[in-house]
N, C-alpha and C positions, 0 to 999 in steps of 0.2 A: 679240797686241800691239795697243794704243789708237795706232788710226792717227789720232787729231789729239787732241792735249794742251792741255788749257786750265789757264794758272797766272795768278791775280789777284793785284795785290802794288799797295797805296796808289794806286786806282782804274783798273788798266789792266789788261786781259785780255790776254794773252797766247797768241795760238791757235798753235800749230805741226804742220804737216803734217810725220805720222810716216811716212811709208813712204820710208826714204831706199834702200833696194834699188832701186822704181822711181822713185827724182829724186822723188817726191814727186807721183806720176802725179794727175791729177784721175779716180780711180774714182767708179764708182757708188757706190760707200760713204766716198768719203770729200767728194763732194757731199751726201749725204745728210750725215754729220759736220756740216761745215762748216754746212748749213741750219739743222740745232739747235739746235748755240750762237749763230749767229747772231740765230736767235728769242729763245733763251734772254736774250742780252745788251739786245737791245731794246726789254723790259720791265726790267731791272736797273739800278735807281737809283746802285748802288753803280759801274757802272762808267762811267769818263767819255772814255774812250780804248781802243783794240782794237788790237793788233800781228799782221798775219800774218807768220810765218816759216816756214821749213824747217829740217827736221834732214837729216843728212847733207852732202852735197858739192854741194846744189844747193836753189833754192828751188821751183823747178815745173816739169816739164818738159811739160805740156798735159795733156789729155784720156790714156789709159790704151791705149795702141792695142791690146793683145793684147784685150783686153774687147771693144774697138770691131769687129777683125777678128772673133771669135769669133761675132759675133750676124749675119755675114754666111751663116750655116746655116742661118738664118731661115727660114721658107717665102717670106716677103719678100724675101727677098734682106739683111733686116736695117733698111727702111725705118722700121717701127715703133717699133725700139727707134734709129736713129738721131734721130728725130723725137723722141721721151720724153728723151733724155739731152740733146739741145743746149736742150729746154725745161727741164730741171729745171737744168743748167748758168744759162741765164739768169735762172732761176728767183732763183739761191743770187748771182749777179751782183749784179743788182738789188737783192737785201736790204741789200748792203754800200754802192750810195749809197743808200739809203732808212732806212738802220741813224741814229738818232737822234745814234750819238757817229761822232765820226770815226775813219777807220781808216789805219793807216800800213804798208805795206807795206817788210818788213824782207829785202830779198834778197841772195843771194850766189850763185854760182855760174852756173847758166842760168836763167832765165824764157823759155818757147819755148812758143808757142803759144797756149792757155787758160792756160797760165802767165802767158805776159806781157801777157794780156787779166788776169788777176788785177790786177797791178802797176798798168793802166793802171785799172783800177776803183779801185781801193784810192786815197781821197782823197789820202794822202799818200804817199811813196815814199823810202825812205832808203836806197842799195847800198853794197856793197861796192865799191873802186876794180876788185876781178878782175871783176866781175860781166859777162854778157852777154845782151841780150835780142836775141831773135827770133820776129816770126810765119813760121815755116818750114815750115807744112805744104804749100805750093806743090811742095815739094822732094820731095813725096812722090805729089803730082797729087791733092791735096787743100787749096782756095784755102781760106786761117783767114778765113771769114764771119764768127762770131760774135767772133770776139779785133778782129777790124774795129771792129764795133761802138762797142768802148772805146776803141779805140787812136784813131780819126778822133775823137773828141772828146778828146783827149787832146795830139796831135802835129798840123805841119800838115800837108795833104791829099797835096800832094808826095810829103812823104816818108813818109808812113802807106803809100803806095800803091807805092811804094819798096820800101820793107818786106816789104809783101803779095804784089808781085810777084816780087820778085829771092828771096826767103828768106834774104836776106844778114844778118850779126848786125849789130848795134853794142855798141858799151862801152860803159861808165858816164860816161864823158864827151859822147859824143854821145848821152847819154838824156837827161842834164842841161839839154842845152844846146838839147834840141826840146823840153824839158816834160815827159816821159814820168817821171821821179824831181827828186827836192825837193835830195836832199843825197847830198851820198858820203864812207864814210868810208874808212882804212885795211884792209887784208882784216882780220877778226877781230877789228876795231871798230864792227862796224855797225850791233850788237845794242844798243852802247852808246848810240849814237845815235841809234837810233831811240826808245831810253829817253827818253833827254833832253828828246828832240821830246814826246815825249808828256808826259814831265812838265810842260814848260813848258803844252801843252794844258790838263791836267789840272790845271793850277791855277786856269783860267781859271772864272766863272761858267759853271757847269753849262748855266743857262736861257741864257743868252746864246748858247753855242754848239751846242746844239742846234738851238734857234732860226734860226744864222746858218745852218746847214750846211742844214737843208730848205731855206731858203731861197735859198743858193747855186743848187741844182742845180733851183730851181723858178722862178726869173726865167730863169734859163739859156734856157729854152723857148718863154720869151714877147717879142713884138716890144717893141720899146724903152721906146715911152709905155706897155707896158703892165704893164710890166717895173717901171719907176719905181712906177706907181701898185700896185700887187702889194707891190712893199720898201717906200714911204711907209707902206703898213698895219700888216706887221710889224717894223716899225721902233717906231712908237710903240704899238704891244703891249708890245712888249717894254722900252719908256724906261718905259713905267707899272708893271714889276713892282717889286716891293717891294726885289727886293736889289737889282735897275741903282738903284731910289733911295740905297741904299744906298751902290752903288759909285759913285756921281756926286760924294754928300756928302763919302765921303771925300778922294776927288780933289781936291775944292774946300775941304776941310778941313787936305791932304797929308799924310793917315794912311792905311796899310793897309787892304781894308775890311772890316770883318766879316761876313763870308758862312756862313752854314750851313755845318756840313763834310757 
């Protein structure tokens, strides 16, 4: 079985984590997966938008515990290979805000753990109304360090720590309502939605939002003034490419613009 499916349909990739037996565990092999295409896409002109989802009855349920536990036969005790997998885990994180198109996380069921470190990485976030996230490895005597990571930049500190501490879920209503997803649809609509989202994306100029999105997550890190003078730069990069000339004309003309497809 191809544990993650990629289907492109009028610029958007579409990745789905196959392994619905285990909720869509985060393995070794399907971090490995997921780092490929994600390479793969980041050189591909052709795609302008990325969807992750889940098959089965749930979108992630974290990191793969039976794997996790197994490498505790280690002579280490398992250190090595914990060390290897939360770096290659960050590894495949990292690639998705660093990935040139933006990406939309399309969930249903639970996001728990490096799941819902997924969610919270994934630029954009569209659930199901059933949906529930949770960082709940607490529950297990294991605090979610690295789903920390994304979720404190994500949610505010409170309630990130809320989260971390108690292992308690929330719904898709209060994901909404800290920031943690964008949109919510009906159960069994979310696929739809997250289409939409992306279509509307995906119509946008390509250099524009490429451009916007480095840019987002790279003032993000810098102090104010220097923040400003970082965007001032690529701002007018970007006002001097040839299709923003384009799409300005038109605007000031009130025609469509025509853009390269």
């Amino acid at each position: 079985m191809t544990i993650l499916i990629r289907e492109d349909e009028g610029g958007v990739a579409m990745l789905t984590l196959n392994r619905p037996e285990a909720l869509n565990a985060l393995s070794e092999a399907m971090l490995t997966a997921l780092q490929a295409q994600l390479d793969a896409i980041a050189v591909d002109p052709k795609v302008r938008v990325v969807i992750i989802r889940g098959a089965g009855k749930a979108f992630c349920a974290g990191h793969d515990l039976r794997e996790m536990q197994a490498a505790r036969q280690a002579p280490d005790g398992g250190r090595a290979y914990y060390n290897a997998l939360f770096a290659q885990c960050a590894r495949m994180m990292t690639s998705i805000t660093r990935l040139p198109q933006p990406v939309i996380a399309e969930v249903h069921g639970i996001a728990t753990a490096a799941g819902c470190q997924l969610v919270a990485t994934c630029d954009l976030a569209v659930a199901a109304q059933t949906a529930r996230f949770g960082v709940n490895g607490v529950n297990i005597g294991l605090f979610c360090s690295t789903p920390m990571v994304a979720l404190t930049r994500n949610v505010p500190a409170k309630k990130a720590f809320e989260m971390l501490v108690t292992g308690e879920f929330i719904d898709a209503e209060e994901a909404r309502r800290i920031g943690l997803i964008n949109r919510i649809a009906p159960e069994g609509e979310q696929g739809a939605a997250a289409r939409a989202l992306a279509e509307v994306i995906a119509a946008k100029l390509p250099v524009a939002v490429r451009t916007g999105k480095s840019a987002f997550y790279t003032q993000a890190e810098m102090p104010l003034e220097a923040a400003y003078a970082y965007a001032g730069r690529v701002m007018a990069e970007n006002m001097i490419h040839r299709d923003t000339a384009e799409g300005v004309e038109a605007f000031l003309q009130k025609r469509p613009p025509q853009w390269p497809a």
